[in-house]
PLY file of the C-alpha trace (Angstrom):
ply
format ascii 1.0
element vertex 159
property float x
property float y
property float z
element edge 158
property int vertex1
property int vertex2
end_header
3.41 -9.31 -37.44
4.91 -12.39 -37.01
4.92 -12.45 -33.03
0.80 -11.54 -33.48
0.81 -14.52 -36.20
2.26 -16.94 -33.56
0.47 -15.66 -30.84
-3.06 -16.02 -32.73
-1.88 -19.69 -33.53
-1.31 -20.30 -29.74
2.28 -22.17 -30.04
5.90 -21.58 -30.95
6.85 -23.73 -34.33
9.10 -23.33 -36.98
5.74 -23.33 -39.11
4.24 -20.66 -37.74
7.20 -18.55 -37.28
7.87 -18.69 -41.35
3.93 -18.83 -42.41
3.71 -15.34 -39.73
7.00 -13.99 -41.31
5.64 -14.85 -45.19
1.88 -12.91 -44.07
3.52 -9.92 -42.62
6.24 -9.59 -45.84
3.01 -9.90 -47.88
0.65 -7.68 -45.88
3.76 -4.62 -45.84
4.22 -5.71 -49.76
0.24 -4.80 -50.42
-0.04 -1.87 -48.52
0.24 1.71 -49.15
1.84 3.30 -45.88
3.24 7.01 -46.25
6.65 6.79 -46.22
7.97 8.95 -42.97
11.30 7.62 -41.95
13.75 8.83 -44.73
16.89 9.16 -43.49
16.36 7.95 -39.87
18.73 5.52 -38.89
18.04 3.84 -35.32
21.16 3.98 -33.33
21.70 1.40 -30.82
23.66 4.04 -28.19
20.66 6.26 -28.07
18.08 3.49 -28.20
19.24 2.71 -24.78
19.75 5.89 -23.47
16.84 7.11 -24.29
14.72 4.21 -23.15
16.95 4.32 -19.74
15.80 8.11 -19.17
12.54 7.38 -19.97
11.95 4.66 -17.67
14.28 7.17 -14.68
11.02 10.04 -16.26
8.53 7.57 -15.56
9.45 6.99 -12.16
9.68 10.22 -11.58
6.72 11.42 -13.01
4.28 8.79 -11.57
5.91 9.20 -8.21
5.14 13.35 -8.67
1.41 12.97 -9.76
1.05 10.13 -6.65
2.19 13.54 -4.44
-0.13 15.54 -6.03
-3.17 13.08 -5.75
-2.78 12.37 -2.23
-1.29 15.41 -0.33
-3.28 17.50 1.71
-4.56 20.74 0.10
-6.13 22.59 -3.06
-5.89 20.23 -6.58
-2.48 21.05 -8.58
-2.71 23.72 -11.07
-3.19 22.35 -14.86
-1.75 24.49 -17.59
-1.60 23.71 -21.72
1.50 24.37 -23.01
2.54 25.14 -26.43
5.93 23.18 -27.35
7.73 24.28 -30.69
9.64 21.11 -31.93
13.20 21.56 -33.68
12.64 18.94 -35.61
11.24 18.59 -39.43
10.63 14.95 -39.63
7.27 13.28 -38.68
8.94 9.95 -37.18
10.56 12.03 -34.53
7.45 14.01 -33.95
5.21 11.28 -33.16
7.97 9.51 -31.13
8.21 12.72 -28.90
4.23 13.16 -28.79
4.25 9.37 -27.75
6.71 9.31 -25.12
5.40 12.29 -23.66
1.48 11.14 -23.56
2.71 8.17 -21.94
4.42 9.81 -19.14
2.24 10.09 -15.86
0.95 13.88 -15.69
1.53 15.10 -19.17
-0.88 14.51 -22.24
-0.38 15.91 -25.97
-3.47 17.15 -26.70
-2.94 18.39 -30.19
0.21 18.39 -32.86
0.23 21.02 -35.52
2.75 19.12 -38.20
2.55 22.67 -40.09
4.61 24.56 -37.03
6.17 21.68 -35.36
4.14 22.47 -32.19
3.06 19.99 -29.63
0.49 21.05 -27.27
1.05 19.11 -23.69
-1.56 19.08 -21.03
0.73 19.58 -18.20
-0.39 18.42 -14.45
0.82 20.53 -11.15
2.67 23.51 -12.48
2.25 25.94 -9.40
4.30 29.36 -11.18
5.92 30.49 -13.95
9.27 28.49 -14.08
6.98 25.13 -13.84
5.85 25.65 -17.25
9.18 26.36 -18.71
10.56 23.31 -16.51
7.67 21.35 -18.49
8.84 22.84 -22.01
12.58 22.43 -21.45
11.46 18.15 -20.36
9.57 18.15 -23.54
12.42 19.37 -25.67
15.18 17.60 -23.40
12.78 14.23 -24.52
13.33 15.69 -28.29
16.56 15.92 -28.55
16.53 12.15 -26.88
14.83 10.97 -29.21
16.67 12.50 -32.46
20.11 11.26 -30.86
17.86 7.82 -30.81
16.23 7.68 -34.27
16.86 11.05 -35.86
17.70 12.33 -39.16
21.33 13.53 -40.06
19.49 17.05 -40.82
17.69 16.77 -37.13
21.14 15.77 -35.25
22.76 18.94 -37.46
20.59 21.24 -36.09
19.25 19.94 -32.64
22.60 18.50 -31.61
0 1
1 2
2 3
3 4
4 5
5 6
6 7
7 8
8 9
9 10
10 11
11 12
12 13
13 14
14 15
15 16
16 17
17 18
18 19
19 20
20 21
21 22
22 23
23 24
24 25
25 26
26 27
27 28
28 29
29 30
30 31
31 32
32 33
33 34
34 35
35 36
36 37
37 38
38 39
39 40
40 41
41 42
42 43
43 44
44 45
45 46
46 47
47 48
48 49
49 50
50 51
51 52
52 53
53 54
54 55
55 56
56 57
57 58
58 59
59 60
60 61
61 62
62 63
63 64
64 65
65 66
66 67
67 68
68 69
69 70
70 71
71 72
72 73
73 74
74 75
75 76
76 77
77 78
78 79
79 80
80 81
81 82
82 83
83 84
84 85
85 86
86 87
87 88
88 89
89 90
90 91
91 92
92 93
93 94
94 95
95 96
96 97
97 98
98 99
99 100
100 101
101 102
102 103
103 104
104 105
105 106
106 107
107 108
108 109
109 110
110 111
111 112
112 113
113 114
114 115
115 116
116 117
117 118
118 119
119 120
120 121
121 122
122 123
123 124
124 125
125 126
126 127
127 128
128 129
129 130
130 131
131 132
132 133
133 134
134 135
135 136
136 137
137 138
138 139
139 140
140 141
141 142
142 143
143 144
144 145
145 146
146 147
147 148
148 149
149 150
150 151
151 152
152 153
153 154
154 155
155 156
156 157
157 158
């Protein structure tokens, strides 16, 4: 909050920086956000490994649905998958629903917190072993993103 602070102001200064910091303590003070990060702990290791796959999946992906928009032929096959998630936190679930809507092709187009289920809009997935390929990404992402910011009970049972 204090970046948006000094960025509203227009200009770097040691006032700003400290009057931003002192709004954003007081604005998290007065609030009343659910709690959904007990016992994450970020870890540095998989902070950078997962944001080093993501950016090799991002390449990847955007480079596949480029293919698929401009080769000759009929349109690529869609398909909604149904992706149960190993995980029982909420933090990692909405980090793995993010990452994944933000990768070219794929789209989570509804989260049932009860079962742990993501459904993923998936684009181009001509047979069979394309929707399991798309499953086994979205749980490969998972697992990527417990080792990242997951709880000890996640990395027991995922890892």
């Amino acid at each position: 909050m204090a970046v948006i602070w000094i960025l509203l102001w227009g200009n770097l200064s040691a006032a700003n920086a400290l009057s931003g910091l002192a709004v954003g303590l007081l604005v998290a003070a007065l609030s009343r956000l659910p709690h959904v990060g007990a016992g994450a702990r970020i870890r540095i290791g998989g902070c950078l490994r997962l944001l080093g796959w993501f950016a090799l999946d991002m390449a990847r992906s955007g480079t596949r649905v480029a293919w698929q928009a401009l080769r000759p032929g009929p349109p690529p096959v869609n398909a909604v998958i149904a992706v149960a998630l190993r995980t029982h936190s909420d933090l990692t679930m909405v980090f793995t629903a993010l990452a994944l809507s933000a990768l070219p092709g794929s789209l989570v187009v509804e989260v049932r917190r009860s079962r742990q289920t993501l459904y993923v809009h998936v684009l181009g997935v001509d047979e069979q072993g394309g929707l399991d390929k798309a499953r086994q990404d979205a749980l490969d992402l998972e697992k990527r993103v417990i080792r990242a910011i997951g709880t000890a009970d996640d990395r027991r049972e995922v890892l």
